[in-house]
C-alpha positions in Angstrom: -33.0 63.5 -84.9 -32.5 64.0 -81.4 -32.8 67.1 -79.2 -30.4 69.8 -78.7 -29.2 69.4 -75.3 -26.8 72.1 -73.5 -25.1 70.0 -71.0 -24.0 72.6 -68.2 -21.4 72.7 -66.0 -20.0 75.5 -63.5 -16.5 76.1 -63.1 -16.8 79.6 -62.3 -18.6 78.6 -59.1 -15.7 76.9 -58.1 -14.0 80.1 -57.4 -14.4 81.9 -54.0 -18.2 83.0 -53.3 -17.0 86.8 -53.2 -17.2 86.9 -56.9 -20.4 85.5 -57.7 -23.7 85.1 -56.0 -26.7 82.4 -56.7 -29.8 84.4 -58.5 -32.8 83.2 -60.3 -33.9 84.8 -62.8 -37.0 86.5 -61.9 -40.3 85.3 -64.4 -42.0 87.2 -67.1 -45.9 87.3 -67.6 -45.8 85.8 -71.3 -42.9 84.7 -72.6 -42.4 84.8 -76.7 -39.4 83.6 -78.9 -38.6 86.0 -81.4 -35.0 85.1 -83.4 -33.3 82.1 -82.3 -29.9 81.0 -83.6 -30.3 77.7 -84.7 -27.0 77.2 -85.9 -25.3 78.8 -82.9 -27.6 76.4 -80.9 -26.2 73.6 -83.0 -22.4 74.0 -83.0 -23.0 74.3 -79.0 -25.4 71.0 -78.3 -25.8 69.3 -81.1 -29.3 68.1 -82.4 -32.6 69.8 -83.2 -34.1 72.8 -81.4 -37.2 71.7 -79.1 -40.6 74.0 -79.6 -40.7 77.2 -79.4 -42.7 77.4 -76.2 -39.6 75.6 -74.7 -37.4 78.1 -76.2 -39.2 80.6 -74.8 -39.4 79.5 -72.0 -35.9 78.7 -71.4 -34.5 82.0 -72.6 -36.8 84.3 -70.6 -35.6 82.3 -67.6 -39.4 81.1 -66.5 -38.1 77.7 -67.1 -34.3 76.7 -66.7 -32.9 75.0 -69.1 -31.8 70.9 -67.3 -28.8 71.7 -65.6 -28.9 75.0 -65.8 -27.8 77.0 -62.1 -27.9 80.7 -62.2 -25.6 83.1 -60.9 -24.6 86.5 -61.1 -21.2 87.9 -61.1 -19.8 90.3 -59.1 -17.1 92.9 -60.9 -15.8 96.8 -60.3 -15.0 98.8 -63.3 -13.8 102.8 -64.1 -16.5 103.8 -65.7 -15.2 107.0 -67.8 -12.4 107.3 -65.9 -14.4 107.2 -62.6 -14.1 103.9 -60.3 -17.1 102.5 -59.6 -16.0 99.4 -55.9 -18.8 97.8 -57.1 -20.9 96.8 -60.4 -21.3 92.8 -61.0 -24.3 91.6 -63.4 -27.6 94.2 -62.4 -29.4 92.7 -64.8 -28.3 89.1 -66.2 -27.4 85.6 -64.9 -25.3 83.5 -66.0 -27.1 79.9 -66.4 -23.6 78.1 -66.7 -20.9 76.8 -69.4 -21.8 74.5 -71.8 -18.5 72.7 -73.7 -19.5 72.0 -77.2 -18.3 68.8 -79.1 -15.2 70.1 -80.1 -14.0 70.9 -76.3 -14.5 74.7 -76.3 -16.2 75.9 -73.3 -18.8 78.8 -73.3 -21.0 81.0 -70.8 -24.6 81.2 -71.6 -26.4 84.1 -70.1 -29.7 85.7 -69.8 -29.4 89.4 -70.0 -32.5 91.5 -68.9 -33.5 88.5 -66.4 -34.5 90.6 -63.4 -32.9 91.4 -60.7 -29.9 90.6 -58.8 -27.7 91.2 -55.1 -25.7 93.7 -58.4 -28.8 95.7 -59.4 -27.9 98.7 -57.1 -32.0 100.2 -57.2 -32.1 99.2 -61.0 -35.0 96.8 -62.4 -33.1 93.8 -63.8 -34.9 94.6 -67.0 -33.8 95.0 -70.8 -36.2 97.2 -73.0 -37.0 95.4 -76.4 -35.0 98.3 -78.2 -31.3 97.2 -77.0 -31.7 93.3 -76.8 -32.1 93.7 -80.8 -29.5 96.3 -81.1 -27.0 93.8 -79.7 -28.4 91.0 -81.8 -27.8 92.2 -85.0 -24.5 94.3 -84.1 -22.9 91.3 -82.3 -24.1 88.6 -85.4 -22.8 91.0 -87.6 -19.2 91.6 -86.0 -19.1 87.6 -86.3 -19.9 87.5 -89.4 -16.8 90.2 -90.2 -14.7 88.0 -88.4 -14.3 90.2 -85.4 -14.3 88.4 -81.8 -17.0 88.8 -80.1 -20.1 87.4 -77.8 -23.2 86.0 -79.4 -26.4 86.2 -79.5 -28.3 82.6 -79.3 -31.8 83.9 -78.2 -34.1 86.8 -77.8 -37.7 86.8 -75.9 -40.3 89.6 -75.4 -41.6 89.1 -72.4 -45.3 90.7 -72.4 -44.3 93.1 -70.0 -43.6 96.9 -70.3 -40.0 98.4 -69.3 -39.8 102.2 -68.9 -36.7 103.8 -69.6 -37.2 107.4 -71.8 -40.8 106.2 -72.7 -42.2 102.7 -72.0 -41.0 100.1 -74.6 -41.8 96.5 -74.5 -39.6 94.0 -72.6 -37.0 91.5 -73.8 -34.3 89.0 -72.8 -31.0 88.3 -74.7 -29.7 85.0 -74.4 -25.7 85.6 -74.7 -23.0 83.3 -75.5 -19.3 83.8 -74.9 -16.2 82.6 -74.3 -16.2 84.1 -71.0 -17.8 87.5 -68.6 -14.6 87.8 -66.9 -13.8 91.5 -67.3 -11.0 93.5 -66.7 -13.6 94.9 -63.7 -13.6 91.4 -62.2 -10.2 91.5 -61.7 -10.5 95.1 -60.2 -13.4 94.1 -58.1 -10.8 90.8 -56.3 -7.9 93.4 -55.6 -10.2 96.2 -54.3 -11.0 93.6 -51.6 -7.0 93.1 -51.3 -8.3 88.8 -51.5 -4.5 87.8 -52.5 -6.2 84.2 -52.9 -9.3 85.1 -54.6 -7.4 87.5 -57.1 -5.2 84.0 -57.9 -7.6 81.9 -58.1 -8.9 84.2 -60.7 -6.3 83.8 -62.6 -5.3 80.6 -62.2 -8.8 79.9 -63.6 -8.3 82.7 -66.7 -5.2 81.0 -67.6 -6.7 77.4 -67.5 -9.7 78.4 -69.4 -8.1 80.6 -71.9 -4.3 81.0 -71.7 -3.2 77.3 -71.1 0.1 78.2 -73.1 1.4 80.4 -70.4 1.0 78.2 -67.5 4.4 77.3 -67.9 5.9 80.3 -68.2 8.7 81.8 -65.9 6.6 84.5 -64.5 3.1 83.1 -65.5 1.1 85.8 -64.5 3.2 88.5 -66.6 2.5 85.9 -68.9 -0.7 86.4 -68.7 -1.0 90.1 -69.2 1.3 89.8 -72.1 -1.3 87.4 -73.7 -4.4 89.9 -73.3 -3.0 92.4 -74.2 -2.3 90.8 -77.4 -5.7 89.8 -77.7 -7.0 93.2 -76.8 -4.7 95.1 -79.3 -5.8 92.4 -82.1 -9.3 93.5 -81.4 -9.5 96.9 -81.4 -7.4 96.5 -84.8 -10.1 94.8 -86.4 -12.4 97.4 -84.6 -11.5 100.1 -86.2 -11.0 98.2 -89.8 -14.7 98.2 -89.9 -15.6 101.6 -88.3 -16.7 100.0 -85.5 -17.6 102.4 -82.1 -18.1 100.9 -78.8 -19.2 103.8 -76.6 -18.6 102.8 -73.3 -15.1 101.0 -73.0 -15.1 101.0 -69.6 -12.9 98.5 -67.5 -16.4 96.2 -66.8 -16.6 96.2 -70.7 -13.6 95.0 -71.3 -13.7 90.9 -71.7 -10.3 89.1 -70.6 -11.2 86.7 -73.3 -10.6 89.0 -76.1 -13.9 89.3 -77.5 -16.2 92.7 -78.0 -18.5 92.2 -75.2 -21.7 94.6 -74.0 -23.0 96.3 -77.2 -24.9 99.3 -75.6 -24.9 102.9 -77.3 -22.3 101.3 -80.0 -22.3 102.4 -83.8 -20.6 101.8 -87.0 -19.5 105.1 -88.4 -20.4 106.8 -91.7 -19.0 109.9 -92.6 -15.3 109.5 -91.6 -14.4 111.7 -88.5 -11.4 110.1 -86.0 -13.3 111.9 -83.3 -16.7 110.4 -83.5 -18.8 109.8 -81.2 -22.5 108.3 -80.9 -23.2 107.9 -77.3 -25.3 110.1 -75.5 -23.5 109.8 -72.8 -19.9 110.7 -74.2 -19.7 114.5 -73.7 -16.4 114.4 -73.6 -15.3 112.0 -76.4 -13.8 109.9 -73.9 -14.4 106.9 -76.3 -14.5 108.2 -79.7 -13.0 106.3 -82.9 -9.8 107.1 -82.9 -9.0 106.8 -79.2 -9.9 103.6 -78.7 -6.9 102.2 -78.9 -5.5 104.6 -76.3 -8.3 103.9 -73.9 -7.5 99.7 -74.2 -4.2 100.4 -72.9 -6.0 102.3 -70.0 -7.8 99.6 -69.6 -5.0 97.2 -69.7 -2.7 99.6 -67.7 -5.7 98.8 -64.4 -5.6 95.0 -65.0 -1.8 95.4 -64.5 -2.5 97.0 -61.6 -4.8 94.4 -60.3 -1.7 91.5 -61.7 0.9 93.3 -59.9 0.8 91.1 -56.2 1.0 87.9 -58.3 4.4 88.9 -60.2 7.8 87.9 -59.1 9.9 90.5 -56.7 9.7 93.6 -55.4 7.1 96.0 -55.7 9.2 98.8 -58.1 10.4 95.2 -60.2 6.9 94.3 -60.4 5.8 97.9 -61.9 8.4 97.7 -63.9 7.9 94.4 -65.7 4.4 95.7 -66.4 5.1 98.9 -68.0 7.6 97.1 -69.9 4.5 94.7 -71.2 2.3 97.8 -71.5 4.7 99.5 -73.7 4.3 96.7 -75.7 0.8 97.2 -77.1 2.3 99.0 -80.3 4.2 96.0 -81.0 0.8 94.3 -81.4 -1.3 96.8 -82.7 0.8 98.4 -85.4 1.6 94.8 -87.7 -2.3 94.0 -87.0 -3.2 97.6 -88.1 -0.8 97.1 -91.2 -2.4 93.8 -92.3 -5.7 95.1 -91.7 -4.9 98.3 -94.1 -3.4 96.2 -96.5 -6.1 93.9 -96.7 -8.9 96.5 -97.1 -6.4 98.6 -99.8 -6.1 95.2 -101.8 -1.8 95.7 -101.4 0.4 92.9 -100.7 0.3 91.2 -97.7 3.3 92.3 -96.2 2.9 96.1 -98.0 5.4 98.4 -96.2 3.0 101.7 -98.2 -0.3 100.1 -96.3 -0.2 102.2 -93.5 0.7 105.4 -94.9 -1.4 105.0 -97.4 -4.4 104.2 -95.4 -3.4 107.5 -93.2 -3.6 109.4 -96.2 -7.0 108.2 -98.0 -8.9 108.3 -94.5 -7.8 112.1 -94.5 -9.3 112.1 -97.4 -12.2 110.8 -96.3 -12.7 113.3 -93.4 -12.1 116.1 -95.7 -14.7 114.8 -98.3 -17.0 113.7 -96.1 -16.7 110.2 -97.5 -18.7 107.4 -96.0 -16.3 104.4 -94.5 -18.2 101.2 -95.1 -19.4 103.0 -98.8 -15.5 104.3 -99.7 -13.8 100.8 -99.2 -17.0 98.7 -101.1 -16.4 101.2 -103.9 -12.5 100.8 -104.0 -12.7 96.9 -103.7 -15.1 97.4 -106.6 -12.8 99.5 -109.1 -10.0 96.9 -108.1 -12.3 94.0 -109.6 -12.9 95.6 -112.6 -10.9 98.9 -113.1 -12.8 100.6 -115.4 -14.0 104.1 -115.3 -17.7 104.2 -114.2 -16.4 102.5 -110.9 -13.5 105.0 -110.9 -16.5 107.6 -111.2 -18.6 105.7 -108.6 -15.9 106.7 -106.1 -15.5 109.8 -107.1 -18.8 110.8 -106.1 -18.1 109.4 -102.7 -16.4 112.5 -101.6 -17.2 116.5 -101.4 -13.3 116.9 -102.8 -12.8 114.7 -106.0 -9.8 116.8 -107.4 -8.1 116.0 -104.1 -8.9 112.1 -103.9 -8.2 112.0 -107.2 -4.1 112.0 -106.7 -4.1 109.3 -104.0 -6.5 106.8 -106.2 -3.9 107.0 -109.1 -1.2 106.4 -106.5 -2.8 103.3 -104.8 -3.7 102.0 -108.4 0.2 102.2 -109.5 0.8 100.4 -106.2 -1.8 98.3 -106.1 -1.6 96.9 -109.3 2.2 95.7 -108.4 0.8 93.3 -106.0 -2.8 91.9 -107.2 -3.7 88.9 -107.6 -7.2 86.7 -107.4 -5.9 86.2 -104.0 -5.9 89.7 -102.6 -9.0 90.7 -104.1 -10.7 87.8 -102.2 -9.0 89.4 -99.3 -10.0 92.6 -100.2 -13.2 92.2 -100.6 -13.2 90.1 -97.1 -12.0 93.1 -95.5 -14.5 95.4 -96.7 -18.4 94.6 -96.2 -21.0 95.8 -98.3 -23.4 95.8 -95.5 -23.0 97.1 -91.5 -25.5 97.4 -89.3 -26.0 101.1 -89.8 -27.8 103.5 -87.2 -30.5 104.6 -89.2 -31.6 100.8 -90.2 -31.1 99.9 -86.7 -33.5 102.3 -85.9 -36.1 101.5 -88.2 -36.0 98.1 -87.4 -36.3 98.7 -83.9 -39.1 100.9 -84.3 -41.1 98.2 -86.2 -40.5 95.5 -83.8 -41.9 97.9 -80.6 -45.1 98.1 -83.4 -45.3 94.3 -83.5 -44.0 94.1 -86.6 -40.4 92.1 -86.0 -40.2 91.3 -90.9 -37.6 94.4 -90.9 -35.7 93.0 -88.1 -35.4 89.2 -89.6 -34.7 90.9 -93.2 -32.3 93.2 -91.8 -30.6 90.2 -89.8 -30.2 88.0 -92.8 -28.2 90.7 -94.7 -25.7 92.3 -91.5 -24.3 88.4 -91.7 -24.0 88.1 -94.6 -22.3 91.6 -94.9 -19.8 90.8 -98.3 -22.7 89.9 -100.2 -22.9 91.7 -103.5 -26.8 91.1 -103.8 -29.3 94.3 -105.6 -31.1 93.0 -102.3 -27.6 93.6 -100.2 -27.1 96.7 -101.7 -30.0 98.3 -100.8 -29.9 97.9 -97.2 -26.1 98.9 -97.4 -27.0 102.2 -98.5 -26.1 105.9 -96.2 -28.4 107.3 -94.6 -30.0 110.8 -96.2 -29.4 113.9 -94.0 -32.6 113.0 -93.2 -32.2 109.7 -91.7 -29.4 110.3 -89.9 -28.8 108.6 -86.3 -26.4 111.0 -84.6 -26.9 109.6 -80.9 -27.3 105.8 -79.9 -28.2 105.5 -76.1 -27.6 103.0 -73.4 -30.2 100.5 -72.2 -29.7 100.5 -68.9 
């Protein structure tokens, strides 16, 4: 069988040089593969992986891949609220876009490659520690169905990298459908580049929103269409407890996907204000105001649209608060399908909401783990007997209090089951997440040498509705003991 072979080509080049600068990635004393993503590699290129020498030495950026040119990409970006003129890639290159045999076009990008024109006194370098956090946590969210980036490749690269202590080094190998972020955008109209900012866009709506091109007003078009995207995400977001940490506007992929996993989390013990970053002291990004903050976010790429839209400036606002206002009209069905799917009610369940409101107050008041609550509930829906009943039950601090609300979802519930939903059911709600405290461990092997916990834990996160004794065990809350409370950045 014949080679895999990522064929690249470079569109994004073909936009003005203002946004993107040619970098090599800077080489790493020894280069070792350590997970690569064979079947990533495959639907991409086709064929059989070369060695892993090649590997490595492809995704450490030593060697480049045939066809491969490297650049970096410039972007802007509010970073908690405060504008940062300039950002762009500090510490990744992208190696180009490979289009796999179906026509869909991706970026592949080395992340921890060394240094770029975007590095602003920073070393280029990823520690060991994050490159697997992102890893498992972005192969996870795929495998839940959530948009996001990939991971194809990771590499330590036999050289030290001192953030709080010194931890080995490592480069990610990221795949996506793009690294356009709502900061690129920001980064074209800072610079007031009327042409740049629509060739931008011109390219954005080529690449991802053909179906606009023909609109009236193409660029409202445009907005319209991510911010469709972006309220479809953050719906699925919060279905499985999901936490970024740092939505900032450079976060924040055009594209639709969850993009730049650094102090991100997957909470426990339901609380709508949670927050795991170390850098969050003022809950700027916690759980429940996620979906506040992509509107934020949304409201500064309307900013950055508004010289493209038609008439004056006031008609121009206007037509993009309109759209803005609009995110609700999104969010709200997606959030209703979403509740009804992981509450096994009909589809189209007008109770789904309001019931979901009312069992994740229960939650917070019972101190109910989120991923643990809806595994047990999809349980007792397979088999309604009274040791699952029990099972959940336990779950919470309050059981004469949850107790009310599980006989009412079970007399509505019962109205609309079928084989169907409980497949969906259980398709909503994993058994296994990626939580802190296994994260953790894992992490702390692989800086030992010892990378088993990481592959084992790897094989279970994507395969999270797996109902396995093996499953099970790495699905399990942590103890007070083991508890992960902060997550921290890699940069």
């Amino acid at each position: 069988m014949e080679l895999i072979v990522l064929t690249f080509e470079a569109s994004y080049t073909r936009l003005p040089e203002m946004l993107w600068s040619t970098c090599q990635p800077t080489p790493v004393k020894a280069p070792k593969l350590i997970a690569f993503n064979a079947a990533l590699a495959a639907r991409l290129g086709g064929g059989e992986p070369p060695d892993e020498a090649t590997l490595a030495g492809w995704f450490s950026g030593n060697q480049l891949p045939p066809g491969a040119a490297p650049v970096a990409l410039a972007y802007a970006g509010h970073q908690f609220g405060n504008f940062v003129p300039q950002l762009g890639d500090g510490r990744a290159v992208l190696l180009g876009e490979v289009v796999d045999p179906q026509g869909q076009r991706f970026d592949v990008q080395l992340k921890g490659s060394g240094r770029t024109p975007y590095s602003r006194g920073g070393d280029g370098r990823a520690p060991l520690g994050p490159v697997l956090r992102e890893y498992l946590v972005s192969e996870a969210m795929a495998a839940m169905g959530v948009p996001t980036t990939r991971a194809l490749a990771a590499v330590t690269t036999g050289e030290g990298v001192v953030r709080q202590f010194v931890e080995p080094g490592a480069v990610l190998t990221r795949v996506a459908a793009s690294h356009v972020r709502v900061g690129t955008f920001q980064f074209a109209a800072l610079h007031q580049d009327h042409a740049a900012l629509k060739a931008l866009a011109d390219h954005i709506i080529e690449r991802h929103y053909p179906e606009v091109a023909g609109a009236e007003s193409p660029y409202l078009a445009l907005f319209e269409a991510v911010l469709k995207r972006q309220a479809r995400l953050i719906a699925k977001w919060m279905g499985v407890g999901f936490i970024h940490g740092v939505m900032n506007t450079d976060n924040m992929s055009i594209a639709g996907e969850t993009i730049d996993y650094g102090p991100c989390a997957f909470m426990e013990a339901f609380d709508p204000q949670k927050v795991y970053s170390s850098i969050d002291e003022g809950r700027r990004y916690a759980f429940s105001n996620q979906p506040v903050i992509a509107q934020w976010n949304l409201a500064r790429f309307a900013e950055c649209l508004l010289p493209l839209l038609d008439g004056d400036q006031e008609t121009r606002v206007e037509q993009a608060t309109a759209a803005l206002r609009r995110f609700n009209d999104t969010f709200d069905p997606a959030w209703a399908r979403i509740s009804a799917d992981k509450l096994g009610l009909a589809e189209e369940s007008e109770q789904a909401a309001q019931m979901m409101a009312a069992l994740e107050a229960q939650m917070q008041q019972g101190r109910m783990d989120m991923t643990a609550t809806f595994d047990a509930l999809t349980r007792y829906a397979q088999t309604a007997n009274e040791e699952n009943r029990d099972a959940l039950l336990a779950l919470t601090e309050k059981p004469d209090a949850l107790a009310p609300w599980l006989d009412e979802w079970q007399r509505v519930q019962v109205a609309g089951q079928d084989e169907a939903r409980k497949q969906a059911m259980r398709q909503a709600n994993p058994v296994v997440i990626p939580r802190n405290h296994r994260v953790a461990e894992v992490i702390e092997s692989a800086i030992e040498g010892d990378f088993a916990p990481f592959y084992q834990l790897l094989e279970v996160v994507t395969h999270p509705f797996d109902e396995s004794r093996e499953a099970r065990q790495w699905a399990a809350p942590a103890s007070d003991r083991e508890q992960v409370l902060r997550t921290f950045c890699g940069t």
